[in-house]
N, CA and C atoms as a LAMMPS dump frame, in Angstrom:
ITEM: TIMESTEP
0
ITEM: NUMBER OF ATOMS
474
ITEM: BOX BOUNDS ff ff ff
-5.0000000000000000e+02 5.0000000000000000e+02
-5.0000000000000000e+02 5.0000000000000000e+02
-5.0000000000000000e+02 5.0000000000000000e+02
ITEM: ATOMS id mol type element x y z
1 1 1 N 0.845 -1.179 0
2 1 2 C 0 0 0
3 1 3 C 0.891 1.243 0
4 2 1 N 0.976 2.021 -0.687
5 2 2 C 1.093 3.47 -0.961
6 2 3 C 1.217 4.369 -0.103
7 3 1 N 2.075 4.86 0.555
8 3 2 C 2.123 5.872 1.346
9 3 3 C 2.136 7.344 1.28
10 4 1 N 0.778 8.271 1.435
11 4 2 C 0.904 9.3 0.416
12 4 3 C 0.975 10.581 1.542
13 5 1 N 1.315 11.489 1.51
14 5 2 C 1.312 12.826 2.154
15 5 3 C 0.89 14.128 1.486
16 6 1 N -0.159 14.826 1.946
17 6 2 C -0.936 15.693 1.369
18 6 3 C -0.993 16.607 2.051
19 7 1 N 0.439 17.992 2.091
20 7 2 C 0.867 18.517 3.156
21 7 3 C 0.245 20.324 2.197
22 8 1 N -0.425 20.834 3.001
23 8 2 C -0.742 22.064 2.399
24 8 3 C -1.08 23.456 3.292
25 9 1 N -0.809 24.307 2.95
26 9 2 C -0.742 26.005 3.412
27 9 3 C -2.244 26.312 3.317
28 10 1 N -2.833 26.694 4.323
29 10 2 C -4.441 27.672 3.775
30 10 3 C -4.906 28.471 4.948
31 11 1 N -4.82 30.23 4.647
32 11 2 C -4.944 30.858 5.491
33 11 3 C -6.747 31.145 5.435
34 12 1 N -7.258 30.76 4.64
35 12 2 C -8.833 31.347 4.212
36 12 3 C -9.472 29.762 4.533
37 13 1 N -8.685 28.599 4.456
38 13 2 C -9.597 27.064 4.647
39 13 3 C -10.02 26.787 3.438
40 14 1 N -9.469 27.762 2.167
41 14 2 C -10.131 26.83 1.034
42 14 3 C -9.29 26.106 0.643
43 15 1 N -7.918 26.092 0.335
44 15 2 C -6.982 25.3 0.256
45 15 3 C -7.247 23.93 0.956
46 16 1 N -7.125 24.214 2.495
47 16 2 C -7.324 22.79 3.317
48 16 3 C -8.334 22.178 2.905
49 17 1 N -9.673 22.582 2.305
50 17 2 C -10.999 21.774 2.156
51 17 3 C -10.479 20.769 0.861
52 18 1 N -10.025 21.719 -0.063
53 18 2 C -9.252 20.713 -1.327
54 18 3 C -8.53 19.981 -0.598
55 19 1 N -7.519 19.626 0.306
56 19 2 C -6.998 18.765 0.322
57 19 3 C -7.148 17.749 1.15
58 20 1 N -8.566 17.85 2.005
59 20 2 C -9.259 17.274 2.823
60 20 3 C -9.969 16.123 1.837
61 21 1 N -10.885 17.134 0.989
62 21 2 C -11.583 16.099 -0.331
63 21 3 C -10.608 15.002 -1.171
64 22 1 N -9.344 15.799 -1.271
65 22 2 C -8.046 14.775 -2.424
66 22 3 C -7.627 13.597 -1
67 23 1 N -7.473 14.088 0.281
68 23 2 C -7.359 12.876 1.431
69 23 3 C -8.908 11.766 1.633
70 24 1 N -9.491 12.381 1.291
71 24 2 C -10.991 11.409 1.46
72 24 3 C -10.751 10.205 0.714
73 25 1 N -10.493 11.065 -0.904
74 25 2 C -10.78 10.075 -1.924
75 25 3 C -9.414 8.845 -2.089
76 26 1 N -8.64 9.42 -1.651
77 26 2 C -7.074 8.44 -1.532
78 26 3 C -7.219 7.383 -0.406
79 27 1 N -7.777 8.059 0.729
80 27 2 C -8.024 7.113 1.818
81 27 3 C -9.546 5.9 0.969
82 28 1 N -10.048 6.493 0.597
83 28 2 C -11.231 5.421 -0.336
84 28 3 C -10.552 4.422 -0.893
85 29 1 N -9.418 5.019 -2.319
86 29 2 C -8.87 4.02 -2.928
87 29 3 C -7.93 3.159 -2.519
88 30 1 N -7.814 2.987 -1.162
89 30 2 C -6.865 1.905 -0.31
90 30 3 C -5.445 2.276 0.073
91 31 1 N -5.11 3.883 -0.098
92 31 2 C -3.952 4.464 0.144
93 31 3 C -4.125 5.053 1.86
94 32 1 N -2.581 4.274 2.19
95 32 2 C -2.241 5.217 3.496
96 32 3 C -1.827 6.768 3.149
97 33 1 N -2.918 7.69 4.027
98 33 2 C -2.957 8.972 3.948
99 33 3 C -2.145 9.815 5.112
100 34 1 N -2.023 10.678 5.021
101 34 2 C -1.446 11.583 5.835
102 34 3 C -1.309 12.716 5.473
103 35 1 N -2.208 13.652 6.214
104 35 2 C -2.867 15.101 6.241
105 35 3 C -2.224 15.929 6.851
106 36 1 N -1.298 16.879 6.387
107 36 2 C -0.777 17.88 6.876
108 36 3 C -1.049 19.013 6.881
109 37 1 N -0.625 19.965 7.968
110 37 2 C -0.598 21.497 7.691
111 37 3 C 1.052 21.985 7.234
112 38 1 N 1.356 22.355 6.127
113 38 2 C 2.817 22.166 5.842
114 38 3 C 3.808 22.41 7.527
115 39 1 N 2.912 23.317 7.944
116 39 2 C 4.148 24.575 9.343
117 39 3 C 4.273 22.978 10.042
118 40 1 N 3.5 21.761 9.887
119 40 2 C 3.457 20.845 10.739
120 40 3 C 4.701 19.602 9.733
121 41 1 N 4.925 19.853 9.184
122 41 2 C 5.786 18.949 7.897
123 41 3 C 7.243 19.513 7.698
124 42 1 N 8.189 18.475 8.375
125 42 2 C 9.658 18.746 8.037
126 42 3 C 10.594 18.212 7.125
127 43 1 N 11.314 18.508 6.077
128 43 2 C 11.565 18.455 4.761
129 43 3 C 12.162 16.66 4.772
130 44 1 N 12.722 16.482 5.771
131 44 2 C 13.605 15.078 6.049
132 44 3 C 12.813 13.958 6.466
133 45 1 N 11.405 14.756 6.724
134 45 2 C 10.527 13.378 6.494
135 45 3 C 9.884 12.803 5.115
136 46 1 N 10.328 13.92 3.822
137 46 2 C 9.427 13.614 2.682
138 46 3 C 9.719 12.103 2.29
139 47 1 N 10.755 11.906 2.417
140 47 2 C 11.881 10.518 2.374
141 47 3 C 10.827 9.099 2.592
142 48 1 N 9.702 9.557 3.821
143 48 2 C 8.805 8.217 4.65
144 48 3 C 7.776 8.289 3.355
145 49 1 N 7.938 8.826 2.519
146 49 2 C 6.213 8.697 1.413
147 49 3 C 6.636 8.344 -0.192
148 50 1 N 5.311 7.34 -0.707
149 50 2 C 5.646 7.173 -1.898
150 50 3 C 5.179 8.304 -2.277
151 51 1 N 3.883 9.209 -2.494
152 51 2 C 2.991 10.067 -3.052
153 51 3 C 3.618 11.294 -2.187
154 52 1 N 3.778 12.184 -2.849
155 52 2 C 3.83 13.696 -2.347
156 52 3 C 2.81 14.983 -2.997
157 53 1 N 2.265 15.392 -2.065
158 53 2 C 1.502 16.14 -2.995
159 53 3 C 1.167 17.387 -1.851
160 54 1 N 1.51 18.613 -2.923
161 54 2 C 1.365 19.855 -1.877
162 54 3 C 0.074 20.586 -2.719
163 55 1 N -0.392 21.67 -1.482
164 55 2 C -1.322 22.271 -2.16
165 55 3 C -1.011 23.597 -1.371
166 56 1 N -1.434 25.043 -2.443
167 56 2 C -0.937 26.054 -1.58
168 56 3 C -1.874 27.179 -2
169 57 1 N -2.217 28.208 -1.7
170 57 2 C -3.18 29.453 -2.477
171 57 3 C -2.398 29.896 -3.35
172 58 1 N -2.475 30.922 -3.924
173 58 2 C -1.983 31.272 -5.07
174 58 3 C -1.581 32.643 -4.6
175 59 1 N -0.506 33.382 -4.634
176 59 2 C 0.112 34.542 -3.923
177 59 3 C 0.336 34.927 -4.766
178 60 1 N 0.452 36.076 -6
179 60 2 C 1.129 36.787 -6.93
180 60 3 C 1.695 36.088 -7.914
181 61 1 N 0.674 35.262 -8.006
182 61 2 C 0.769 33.776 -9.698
183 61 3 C 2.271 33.129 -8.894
184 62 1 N 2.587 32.878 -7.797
185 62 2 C 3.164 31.454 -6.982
186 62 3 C 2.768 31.216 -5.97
187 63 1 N 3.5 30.31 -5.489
188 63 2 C 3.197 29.074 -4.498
189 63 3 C 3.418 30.366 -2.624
190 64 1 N 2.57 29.936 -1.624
191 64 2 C 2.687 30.718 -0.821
192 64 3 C 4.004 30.021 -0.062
193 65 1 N 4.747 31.399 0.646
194 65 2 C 5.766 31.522 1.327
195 65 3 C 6.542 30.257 2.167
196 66 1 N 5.425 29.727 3.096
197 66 2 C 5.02 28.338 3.484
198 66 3 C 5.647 27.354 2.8
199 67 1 N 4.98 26.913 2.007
200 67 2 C 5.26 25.723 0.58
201 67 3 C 6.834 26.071 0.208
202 68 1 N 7.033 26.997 -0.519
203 68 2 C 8.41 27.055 -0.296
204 68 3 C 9.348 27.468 0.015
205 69 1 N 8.815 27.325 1.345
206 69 2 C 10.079 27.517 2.475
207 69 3 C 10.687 25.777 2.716
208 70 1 N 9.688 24.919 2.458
209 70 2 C 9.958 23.273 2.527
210 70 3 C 10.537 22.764 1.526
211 71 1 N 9.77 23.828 0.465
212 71 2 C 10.454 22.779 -1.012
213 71 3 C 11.905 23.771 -1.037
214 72 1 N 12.368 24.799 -0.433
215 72 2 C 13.635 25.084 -0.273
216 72 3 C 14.514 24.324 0.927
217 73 1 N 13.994 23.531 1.332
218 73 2 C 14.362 22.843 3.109
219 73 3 C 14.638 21.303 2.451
220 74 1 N 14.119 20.964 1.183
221 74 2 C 14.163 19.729 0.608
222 74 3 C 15.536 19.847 -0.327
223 75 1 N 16.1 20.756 -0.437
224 75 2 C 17.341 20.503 -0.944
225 75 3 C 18.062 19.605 -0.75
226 76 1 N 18.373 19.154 0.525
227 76 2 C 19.556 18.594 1.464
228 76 3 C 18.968 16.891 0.691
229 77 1 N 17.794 16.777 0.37
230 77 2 C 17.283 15.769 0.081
231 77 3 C 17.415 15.177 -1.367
232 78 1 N 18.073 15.941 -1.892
233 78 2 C 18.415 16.299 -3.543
234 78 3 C 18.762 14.421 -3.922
235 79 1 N 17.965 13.669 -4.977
236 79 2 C 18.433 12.484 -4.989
237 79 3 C 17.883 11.494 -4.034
238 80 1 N 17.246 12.231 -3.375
239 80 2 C 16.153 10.697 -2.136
240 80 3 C 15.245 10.773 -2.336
241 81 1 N 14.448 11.591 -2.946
242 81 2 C 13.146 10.982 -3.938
243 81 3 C 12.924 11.237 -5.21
244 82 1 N 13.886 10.665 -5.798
245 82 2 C 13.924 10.214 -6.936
246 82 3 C 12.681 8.857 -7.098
247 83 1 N 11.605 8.817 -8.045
248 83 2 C 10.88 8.07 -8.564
249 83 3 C 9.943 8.061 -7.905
250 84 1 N 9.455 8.922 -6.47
251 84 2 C 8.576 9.318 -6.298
252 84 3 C 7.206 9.941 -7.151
253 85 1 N 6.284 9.862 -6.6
254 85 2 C 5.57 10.426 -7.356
255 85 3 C 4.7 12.215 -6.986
256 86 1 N 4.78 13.291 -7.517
257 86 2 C 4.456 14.444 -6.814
258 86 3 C 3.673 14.628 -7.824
259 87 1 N 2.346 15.608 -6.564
260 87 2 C 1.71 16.395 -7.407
261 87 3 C 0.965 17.509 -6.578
262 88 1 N 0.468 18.656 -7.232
263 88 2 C -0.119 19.497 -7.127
264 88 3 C -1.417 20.429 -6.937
265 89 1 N -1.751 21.128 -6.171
266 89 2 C -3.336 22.366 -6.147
267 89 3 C -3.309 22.968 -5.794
268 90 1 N -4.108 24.302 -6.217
269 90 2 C -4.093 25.596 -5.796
270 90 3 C -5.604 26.266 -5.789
271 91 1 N -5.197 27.026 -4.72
272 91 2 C -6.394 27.74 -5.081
273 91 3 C -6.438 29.704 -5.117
274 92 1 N -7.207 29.941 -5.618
275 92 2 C -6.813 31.694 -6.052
276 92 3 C -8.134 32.423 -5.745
277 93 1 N -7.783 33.567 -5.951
278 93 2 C -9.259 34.6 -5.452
279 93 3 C -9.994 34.898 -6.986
280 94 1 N -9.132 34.833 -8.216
281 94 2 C -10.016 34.904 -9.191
282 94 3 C -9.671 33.841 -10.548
283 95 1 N -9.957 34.144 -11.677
284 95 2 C -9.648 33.177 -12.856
285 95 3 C -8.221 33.522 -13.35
286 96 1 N -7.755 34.698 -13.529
287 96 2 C -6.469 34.508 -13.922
288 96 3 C -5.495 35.197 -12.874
289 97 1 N -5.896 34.626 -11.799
290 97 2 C -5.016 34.31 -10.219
291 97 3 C -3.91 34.062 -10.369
292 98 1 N -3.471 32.852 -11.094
293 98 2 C -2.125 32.264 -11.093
294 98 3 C -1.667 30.916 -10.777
295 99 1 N -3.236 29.981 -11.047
296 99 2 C -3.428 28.865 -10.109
297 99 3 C -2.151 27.828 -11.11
298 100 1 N -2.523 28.487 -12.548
299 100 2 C -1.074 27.599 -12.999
300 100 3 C 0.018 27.325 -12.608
301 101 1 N 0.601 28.66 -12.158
302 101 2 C 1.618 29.01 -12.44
303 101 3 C 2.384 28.7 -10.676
304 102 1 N 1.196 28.694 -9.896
305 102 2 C 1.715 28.276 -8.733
306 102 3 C 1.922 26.511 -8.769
307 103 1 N 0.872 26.033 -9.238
308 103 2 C 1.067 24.512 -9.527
309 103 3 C 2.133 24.274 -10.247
310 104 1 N 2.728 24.448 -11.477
311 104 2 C 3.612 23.991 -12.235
312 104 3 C 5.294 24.43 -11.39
313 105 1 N 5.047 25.634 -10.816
314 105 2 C 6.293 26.096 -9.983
315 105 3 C 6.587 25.227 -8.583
316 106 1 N 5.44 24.122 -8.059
317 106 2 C 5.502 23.314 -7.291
318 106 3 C 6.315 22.015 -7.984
319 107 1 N 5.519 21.68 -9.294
320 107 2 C 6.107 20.679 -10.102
321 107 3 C 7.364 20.607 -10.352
322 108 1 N 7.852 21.576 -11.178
323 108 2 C 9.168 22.017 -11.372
324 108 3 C 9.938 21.528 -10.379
325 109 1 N 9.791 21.748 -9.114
326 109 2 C 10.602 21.172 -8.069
327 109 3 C 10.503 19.37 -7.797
328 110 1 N 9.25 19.21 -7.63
329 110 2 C 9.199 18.078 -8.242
330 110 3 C 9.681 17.352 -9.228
331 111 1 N 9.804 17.784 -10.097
332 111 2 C 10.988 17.296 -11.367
333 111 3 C 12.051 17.412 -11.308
334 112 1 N 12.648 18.76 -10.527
335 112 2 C 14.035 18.483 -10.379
336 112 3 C 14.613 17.33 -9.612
337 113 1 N 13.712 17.296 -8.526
338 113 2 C 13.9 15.947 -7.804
339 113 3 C 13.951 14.569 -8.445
340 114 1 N 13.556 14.666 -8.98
341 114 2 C 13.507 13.168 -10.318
342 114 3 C 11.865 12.602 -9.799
343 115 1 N 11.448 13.046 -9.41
344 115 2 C 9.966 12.518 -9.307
345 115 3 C 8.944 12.042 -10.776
346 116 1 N 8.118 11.651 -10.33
347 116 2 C 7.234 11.237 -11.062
348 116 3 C 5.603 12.133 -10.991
349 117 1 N 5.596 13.174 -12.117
350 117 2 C 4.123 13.823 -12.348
351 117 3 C 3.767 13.554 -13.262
352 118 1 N 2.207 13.138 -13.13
353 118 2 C 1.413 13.176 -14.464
354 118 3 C 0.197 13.848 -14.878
355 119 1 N 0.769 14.204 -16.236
356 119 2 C -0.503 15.358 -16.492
357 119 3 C -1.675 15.278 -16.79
358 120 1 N -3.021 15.875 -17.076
359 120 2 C -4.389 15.575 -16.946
360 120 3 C -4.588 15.979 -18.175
361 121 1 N -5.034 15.232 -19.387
362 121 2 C -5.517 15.333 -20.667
363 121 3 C -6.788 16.283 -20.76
364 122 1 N -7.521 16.02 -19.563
365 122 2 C -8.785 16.791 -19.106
366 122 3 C -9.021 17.354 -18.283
367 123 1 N -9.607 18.213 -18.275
368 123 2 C -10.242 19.139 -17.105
369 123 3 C -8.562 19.533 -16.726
370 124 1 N -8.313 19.968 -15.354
371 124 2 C -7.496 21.078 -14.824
372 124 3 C -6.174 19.942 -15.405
373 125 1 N -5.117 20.054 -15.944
374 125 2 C -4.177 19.708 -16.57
375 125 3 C -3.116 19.059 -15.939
376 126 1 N -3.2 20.856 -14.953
377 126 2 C -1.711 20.38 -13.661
378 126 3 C -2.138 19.866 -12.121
379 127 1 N -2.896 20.063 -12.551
380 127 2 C -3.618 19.712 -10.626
381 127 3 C -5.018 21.006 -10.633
382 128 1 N -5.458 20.133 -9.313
383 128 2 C -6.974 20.739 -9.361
384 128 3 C -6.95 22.146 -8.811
385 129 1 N -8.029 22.97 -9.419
386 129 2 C -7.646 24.558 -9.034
387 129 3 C -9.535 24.709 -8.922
388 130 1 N -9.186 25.949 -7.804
389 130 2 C -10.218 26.424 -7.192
390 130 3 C -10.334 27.638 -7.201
391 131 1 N -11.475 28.447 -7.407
392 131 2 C -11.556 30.355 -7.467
393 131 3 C -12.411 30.068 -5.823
394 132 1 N -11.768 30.551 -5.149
395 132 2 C -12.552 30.809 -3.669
396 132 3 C -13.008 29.195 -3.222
397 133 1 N -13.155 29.108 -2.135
398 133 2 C -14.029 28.006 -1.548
399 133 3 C -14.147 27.16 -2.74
400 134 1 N -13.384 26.215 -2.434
401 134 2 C -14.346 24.727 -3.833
402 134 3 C -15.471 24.276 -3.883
403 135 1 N -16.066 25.334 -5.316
404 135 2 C -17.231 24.758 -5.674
405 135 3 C -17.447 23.348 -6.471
406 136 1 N -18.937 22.907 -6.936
407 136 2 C -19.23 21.854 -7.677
408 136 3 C -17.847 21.004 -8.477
409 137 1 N -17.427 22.047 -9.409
410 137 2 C -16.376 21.885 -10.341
411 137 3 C -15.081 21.317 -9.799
412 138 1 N -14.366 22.599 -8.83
413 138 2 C -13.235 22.472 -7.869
414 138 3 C -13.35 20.827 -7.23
415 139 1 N -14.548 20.487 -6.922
416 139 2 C -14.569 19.494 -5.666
417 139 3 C -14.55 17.948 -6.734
418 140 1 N -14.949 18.042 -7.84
419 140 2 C -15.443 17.119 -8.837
420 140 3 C -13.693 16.51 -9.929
421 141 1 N -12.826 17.403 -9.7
422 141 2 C -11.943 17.686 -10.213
423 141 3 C -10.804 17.631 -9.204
424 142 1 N -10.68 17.92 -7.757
425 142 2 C -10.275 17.334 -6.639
426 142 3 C -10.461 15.526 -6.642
427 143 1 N -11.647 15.177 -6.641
428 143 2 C -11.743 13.803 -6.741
429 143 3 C -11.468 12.871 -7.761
430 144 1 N -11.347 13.828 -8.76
431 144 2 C -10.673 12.877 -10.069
432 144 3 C -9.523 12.797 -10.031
433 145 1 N -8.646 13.895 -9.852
434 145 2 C -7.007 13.834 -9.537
435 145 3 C -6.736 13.104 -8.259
436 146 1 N -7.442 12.847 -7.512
437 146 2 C -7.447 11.799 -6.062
438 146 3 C -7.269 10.042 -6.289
439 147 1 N -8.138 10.348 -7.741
440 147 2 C -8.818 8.769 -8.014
441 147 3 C -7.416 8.544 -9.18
442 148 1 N -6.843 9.615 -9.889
443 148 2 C -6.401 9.633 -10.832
444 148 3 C -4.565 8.946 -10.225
445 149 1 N -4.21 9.814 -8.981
446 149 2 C -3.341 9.647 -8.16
447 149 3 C -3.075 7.996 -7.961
448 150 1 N -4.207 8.058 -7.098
449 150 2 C -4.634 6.44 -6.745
450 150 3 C -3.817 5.588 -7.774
451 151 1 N -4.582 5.196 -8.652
452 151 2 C -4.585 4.472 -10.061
453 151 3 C -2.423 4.538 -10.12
454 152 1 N -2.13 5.487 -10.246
455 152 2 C -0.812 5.453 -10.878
456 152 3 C 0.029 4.943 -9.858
457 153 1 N -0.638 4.894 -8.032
458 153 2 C 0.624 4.548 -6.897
459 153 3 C 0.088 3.328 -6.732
460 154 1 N -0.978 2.815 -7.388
461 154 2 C -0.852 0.729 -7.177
462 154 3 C -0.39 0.401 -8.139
463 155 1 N 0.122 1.291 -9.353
464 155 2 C 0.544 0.685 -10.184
465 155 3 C 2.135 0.809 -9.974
466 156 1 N 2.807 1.418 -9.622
467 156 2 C 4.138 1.902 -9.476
468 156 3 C 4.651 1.05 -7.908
469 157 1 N 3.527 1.371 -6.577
470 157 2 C 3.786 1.184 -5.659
471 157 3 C 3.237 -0.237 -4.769
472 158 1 N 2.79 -1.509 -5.717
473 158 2 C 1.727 -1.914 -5.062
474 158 3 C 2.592 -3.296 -5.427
């Protein structure tokens, strides 16, 4: 079984609700979960998880202060999760917020690491994104990248 960590920043609670919903649906598909508040997550434990996956608001089209202050704390780790698998969500106050650009700038690090991301042919591409509080869409699209997650760590990790 899969050991996944779903460590995320949210000063408003919409962030955390996304990653409450992406922990629901992982804990469904038979994955060991583990729910963080990042300030609660230290870089030398990323090492204990197959799945990594951060989620952060969207601050000036990047990732909030929080997030990478860890993925700068994960240096020392450069080469220990390699073939991991990472991934990404954000959430923003409007449509062209920056929800990309904070997700893919999470990835990026993720890739440098030698990790493993995969992209979404449909619907949100890089990971699931939210305008305020996750609505219908946000929450529907949370659970597909949950289910989508799933699927790729019994296949890699099982």
């Amino acid at each position: 079984m899969a050991k996944v960590l779903v460590a995320y920043y949210s000063r408003s609670g919409n962030t955390k609700k996304m990653a409450e919903i992406i922990s629901v649906v992982l804990k469904d598909q038979g994955l060991q979960i583990e729910l963080k508040d990042v300030s609660e997550t230290k870089a030398e434990e990323l090492i204990n998880y197959d799945v990594i996956v951060f989620g952060s608001p969207t601050y000036y089209g990047s990732m909030a202060y929080q997030i990478k202050k860890l993925i700068d704390e994960s240096v020392k780790l450069h080469g220990k999760l390699e073939g991991k698998i990472g991934a990404a969500f954000s959430s923003a106050g409007n449509v062209a917020g920056g929800n990309e650009t904070t997700i893919a700038g999470i990835l990026n690090a993720f890739l440098i690491h030698g990790m493993i991301v995969q992209g979404d042919s449909r619907g949100d591409h890089y990971g699931p994104v939210s305008l305020g509080l996750p609505e219908e869409r946000a929450i529907k699209e949370c659970q597909r990248f949950a289910k989508r997650l799933a699927v790729l760590a019994n296949k890699l990790f099982d």
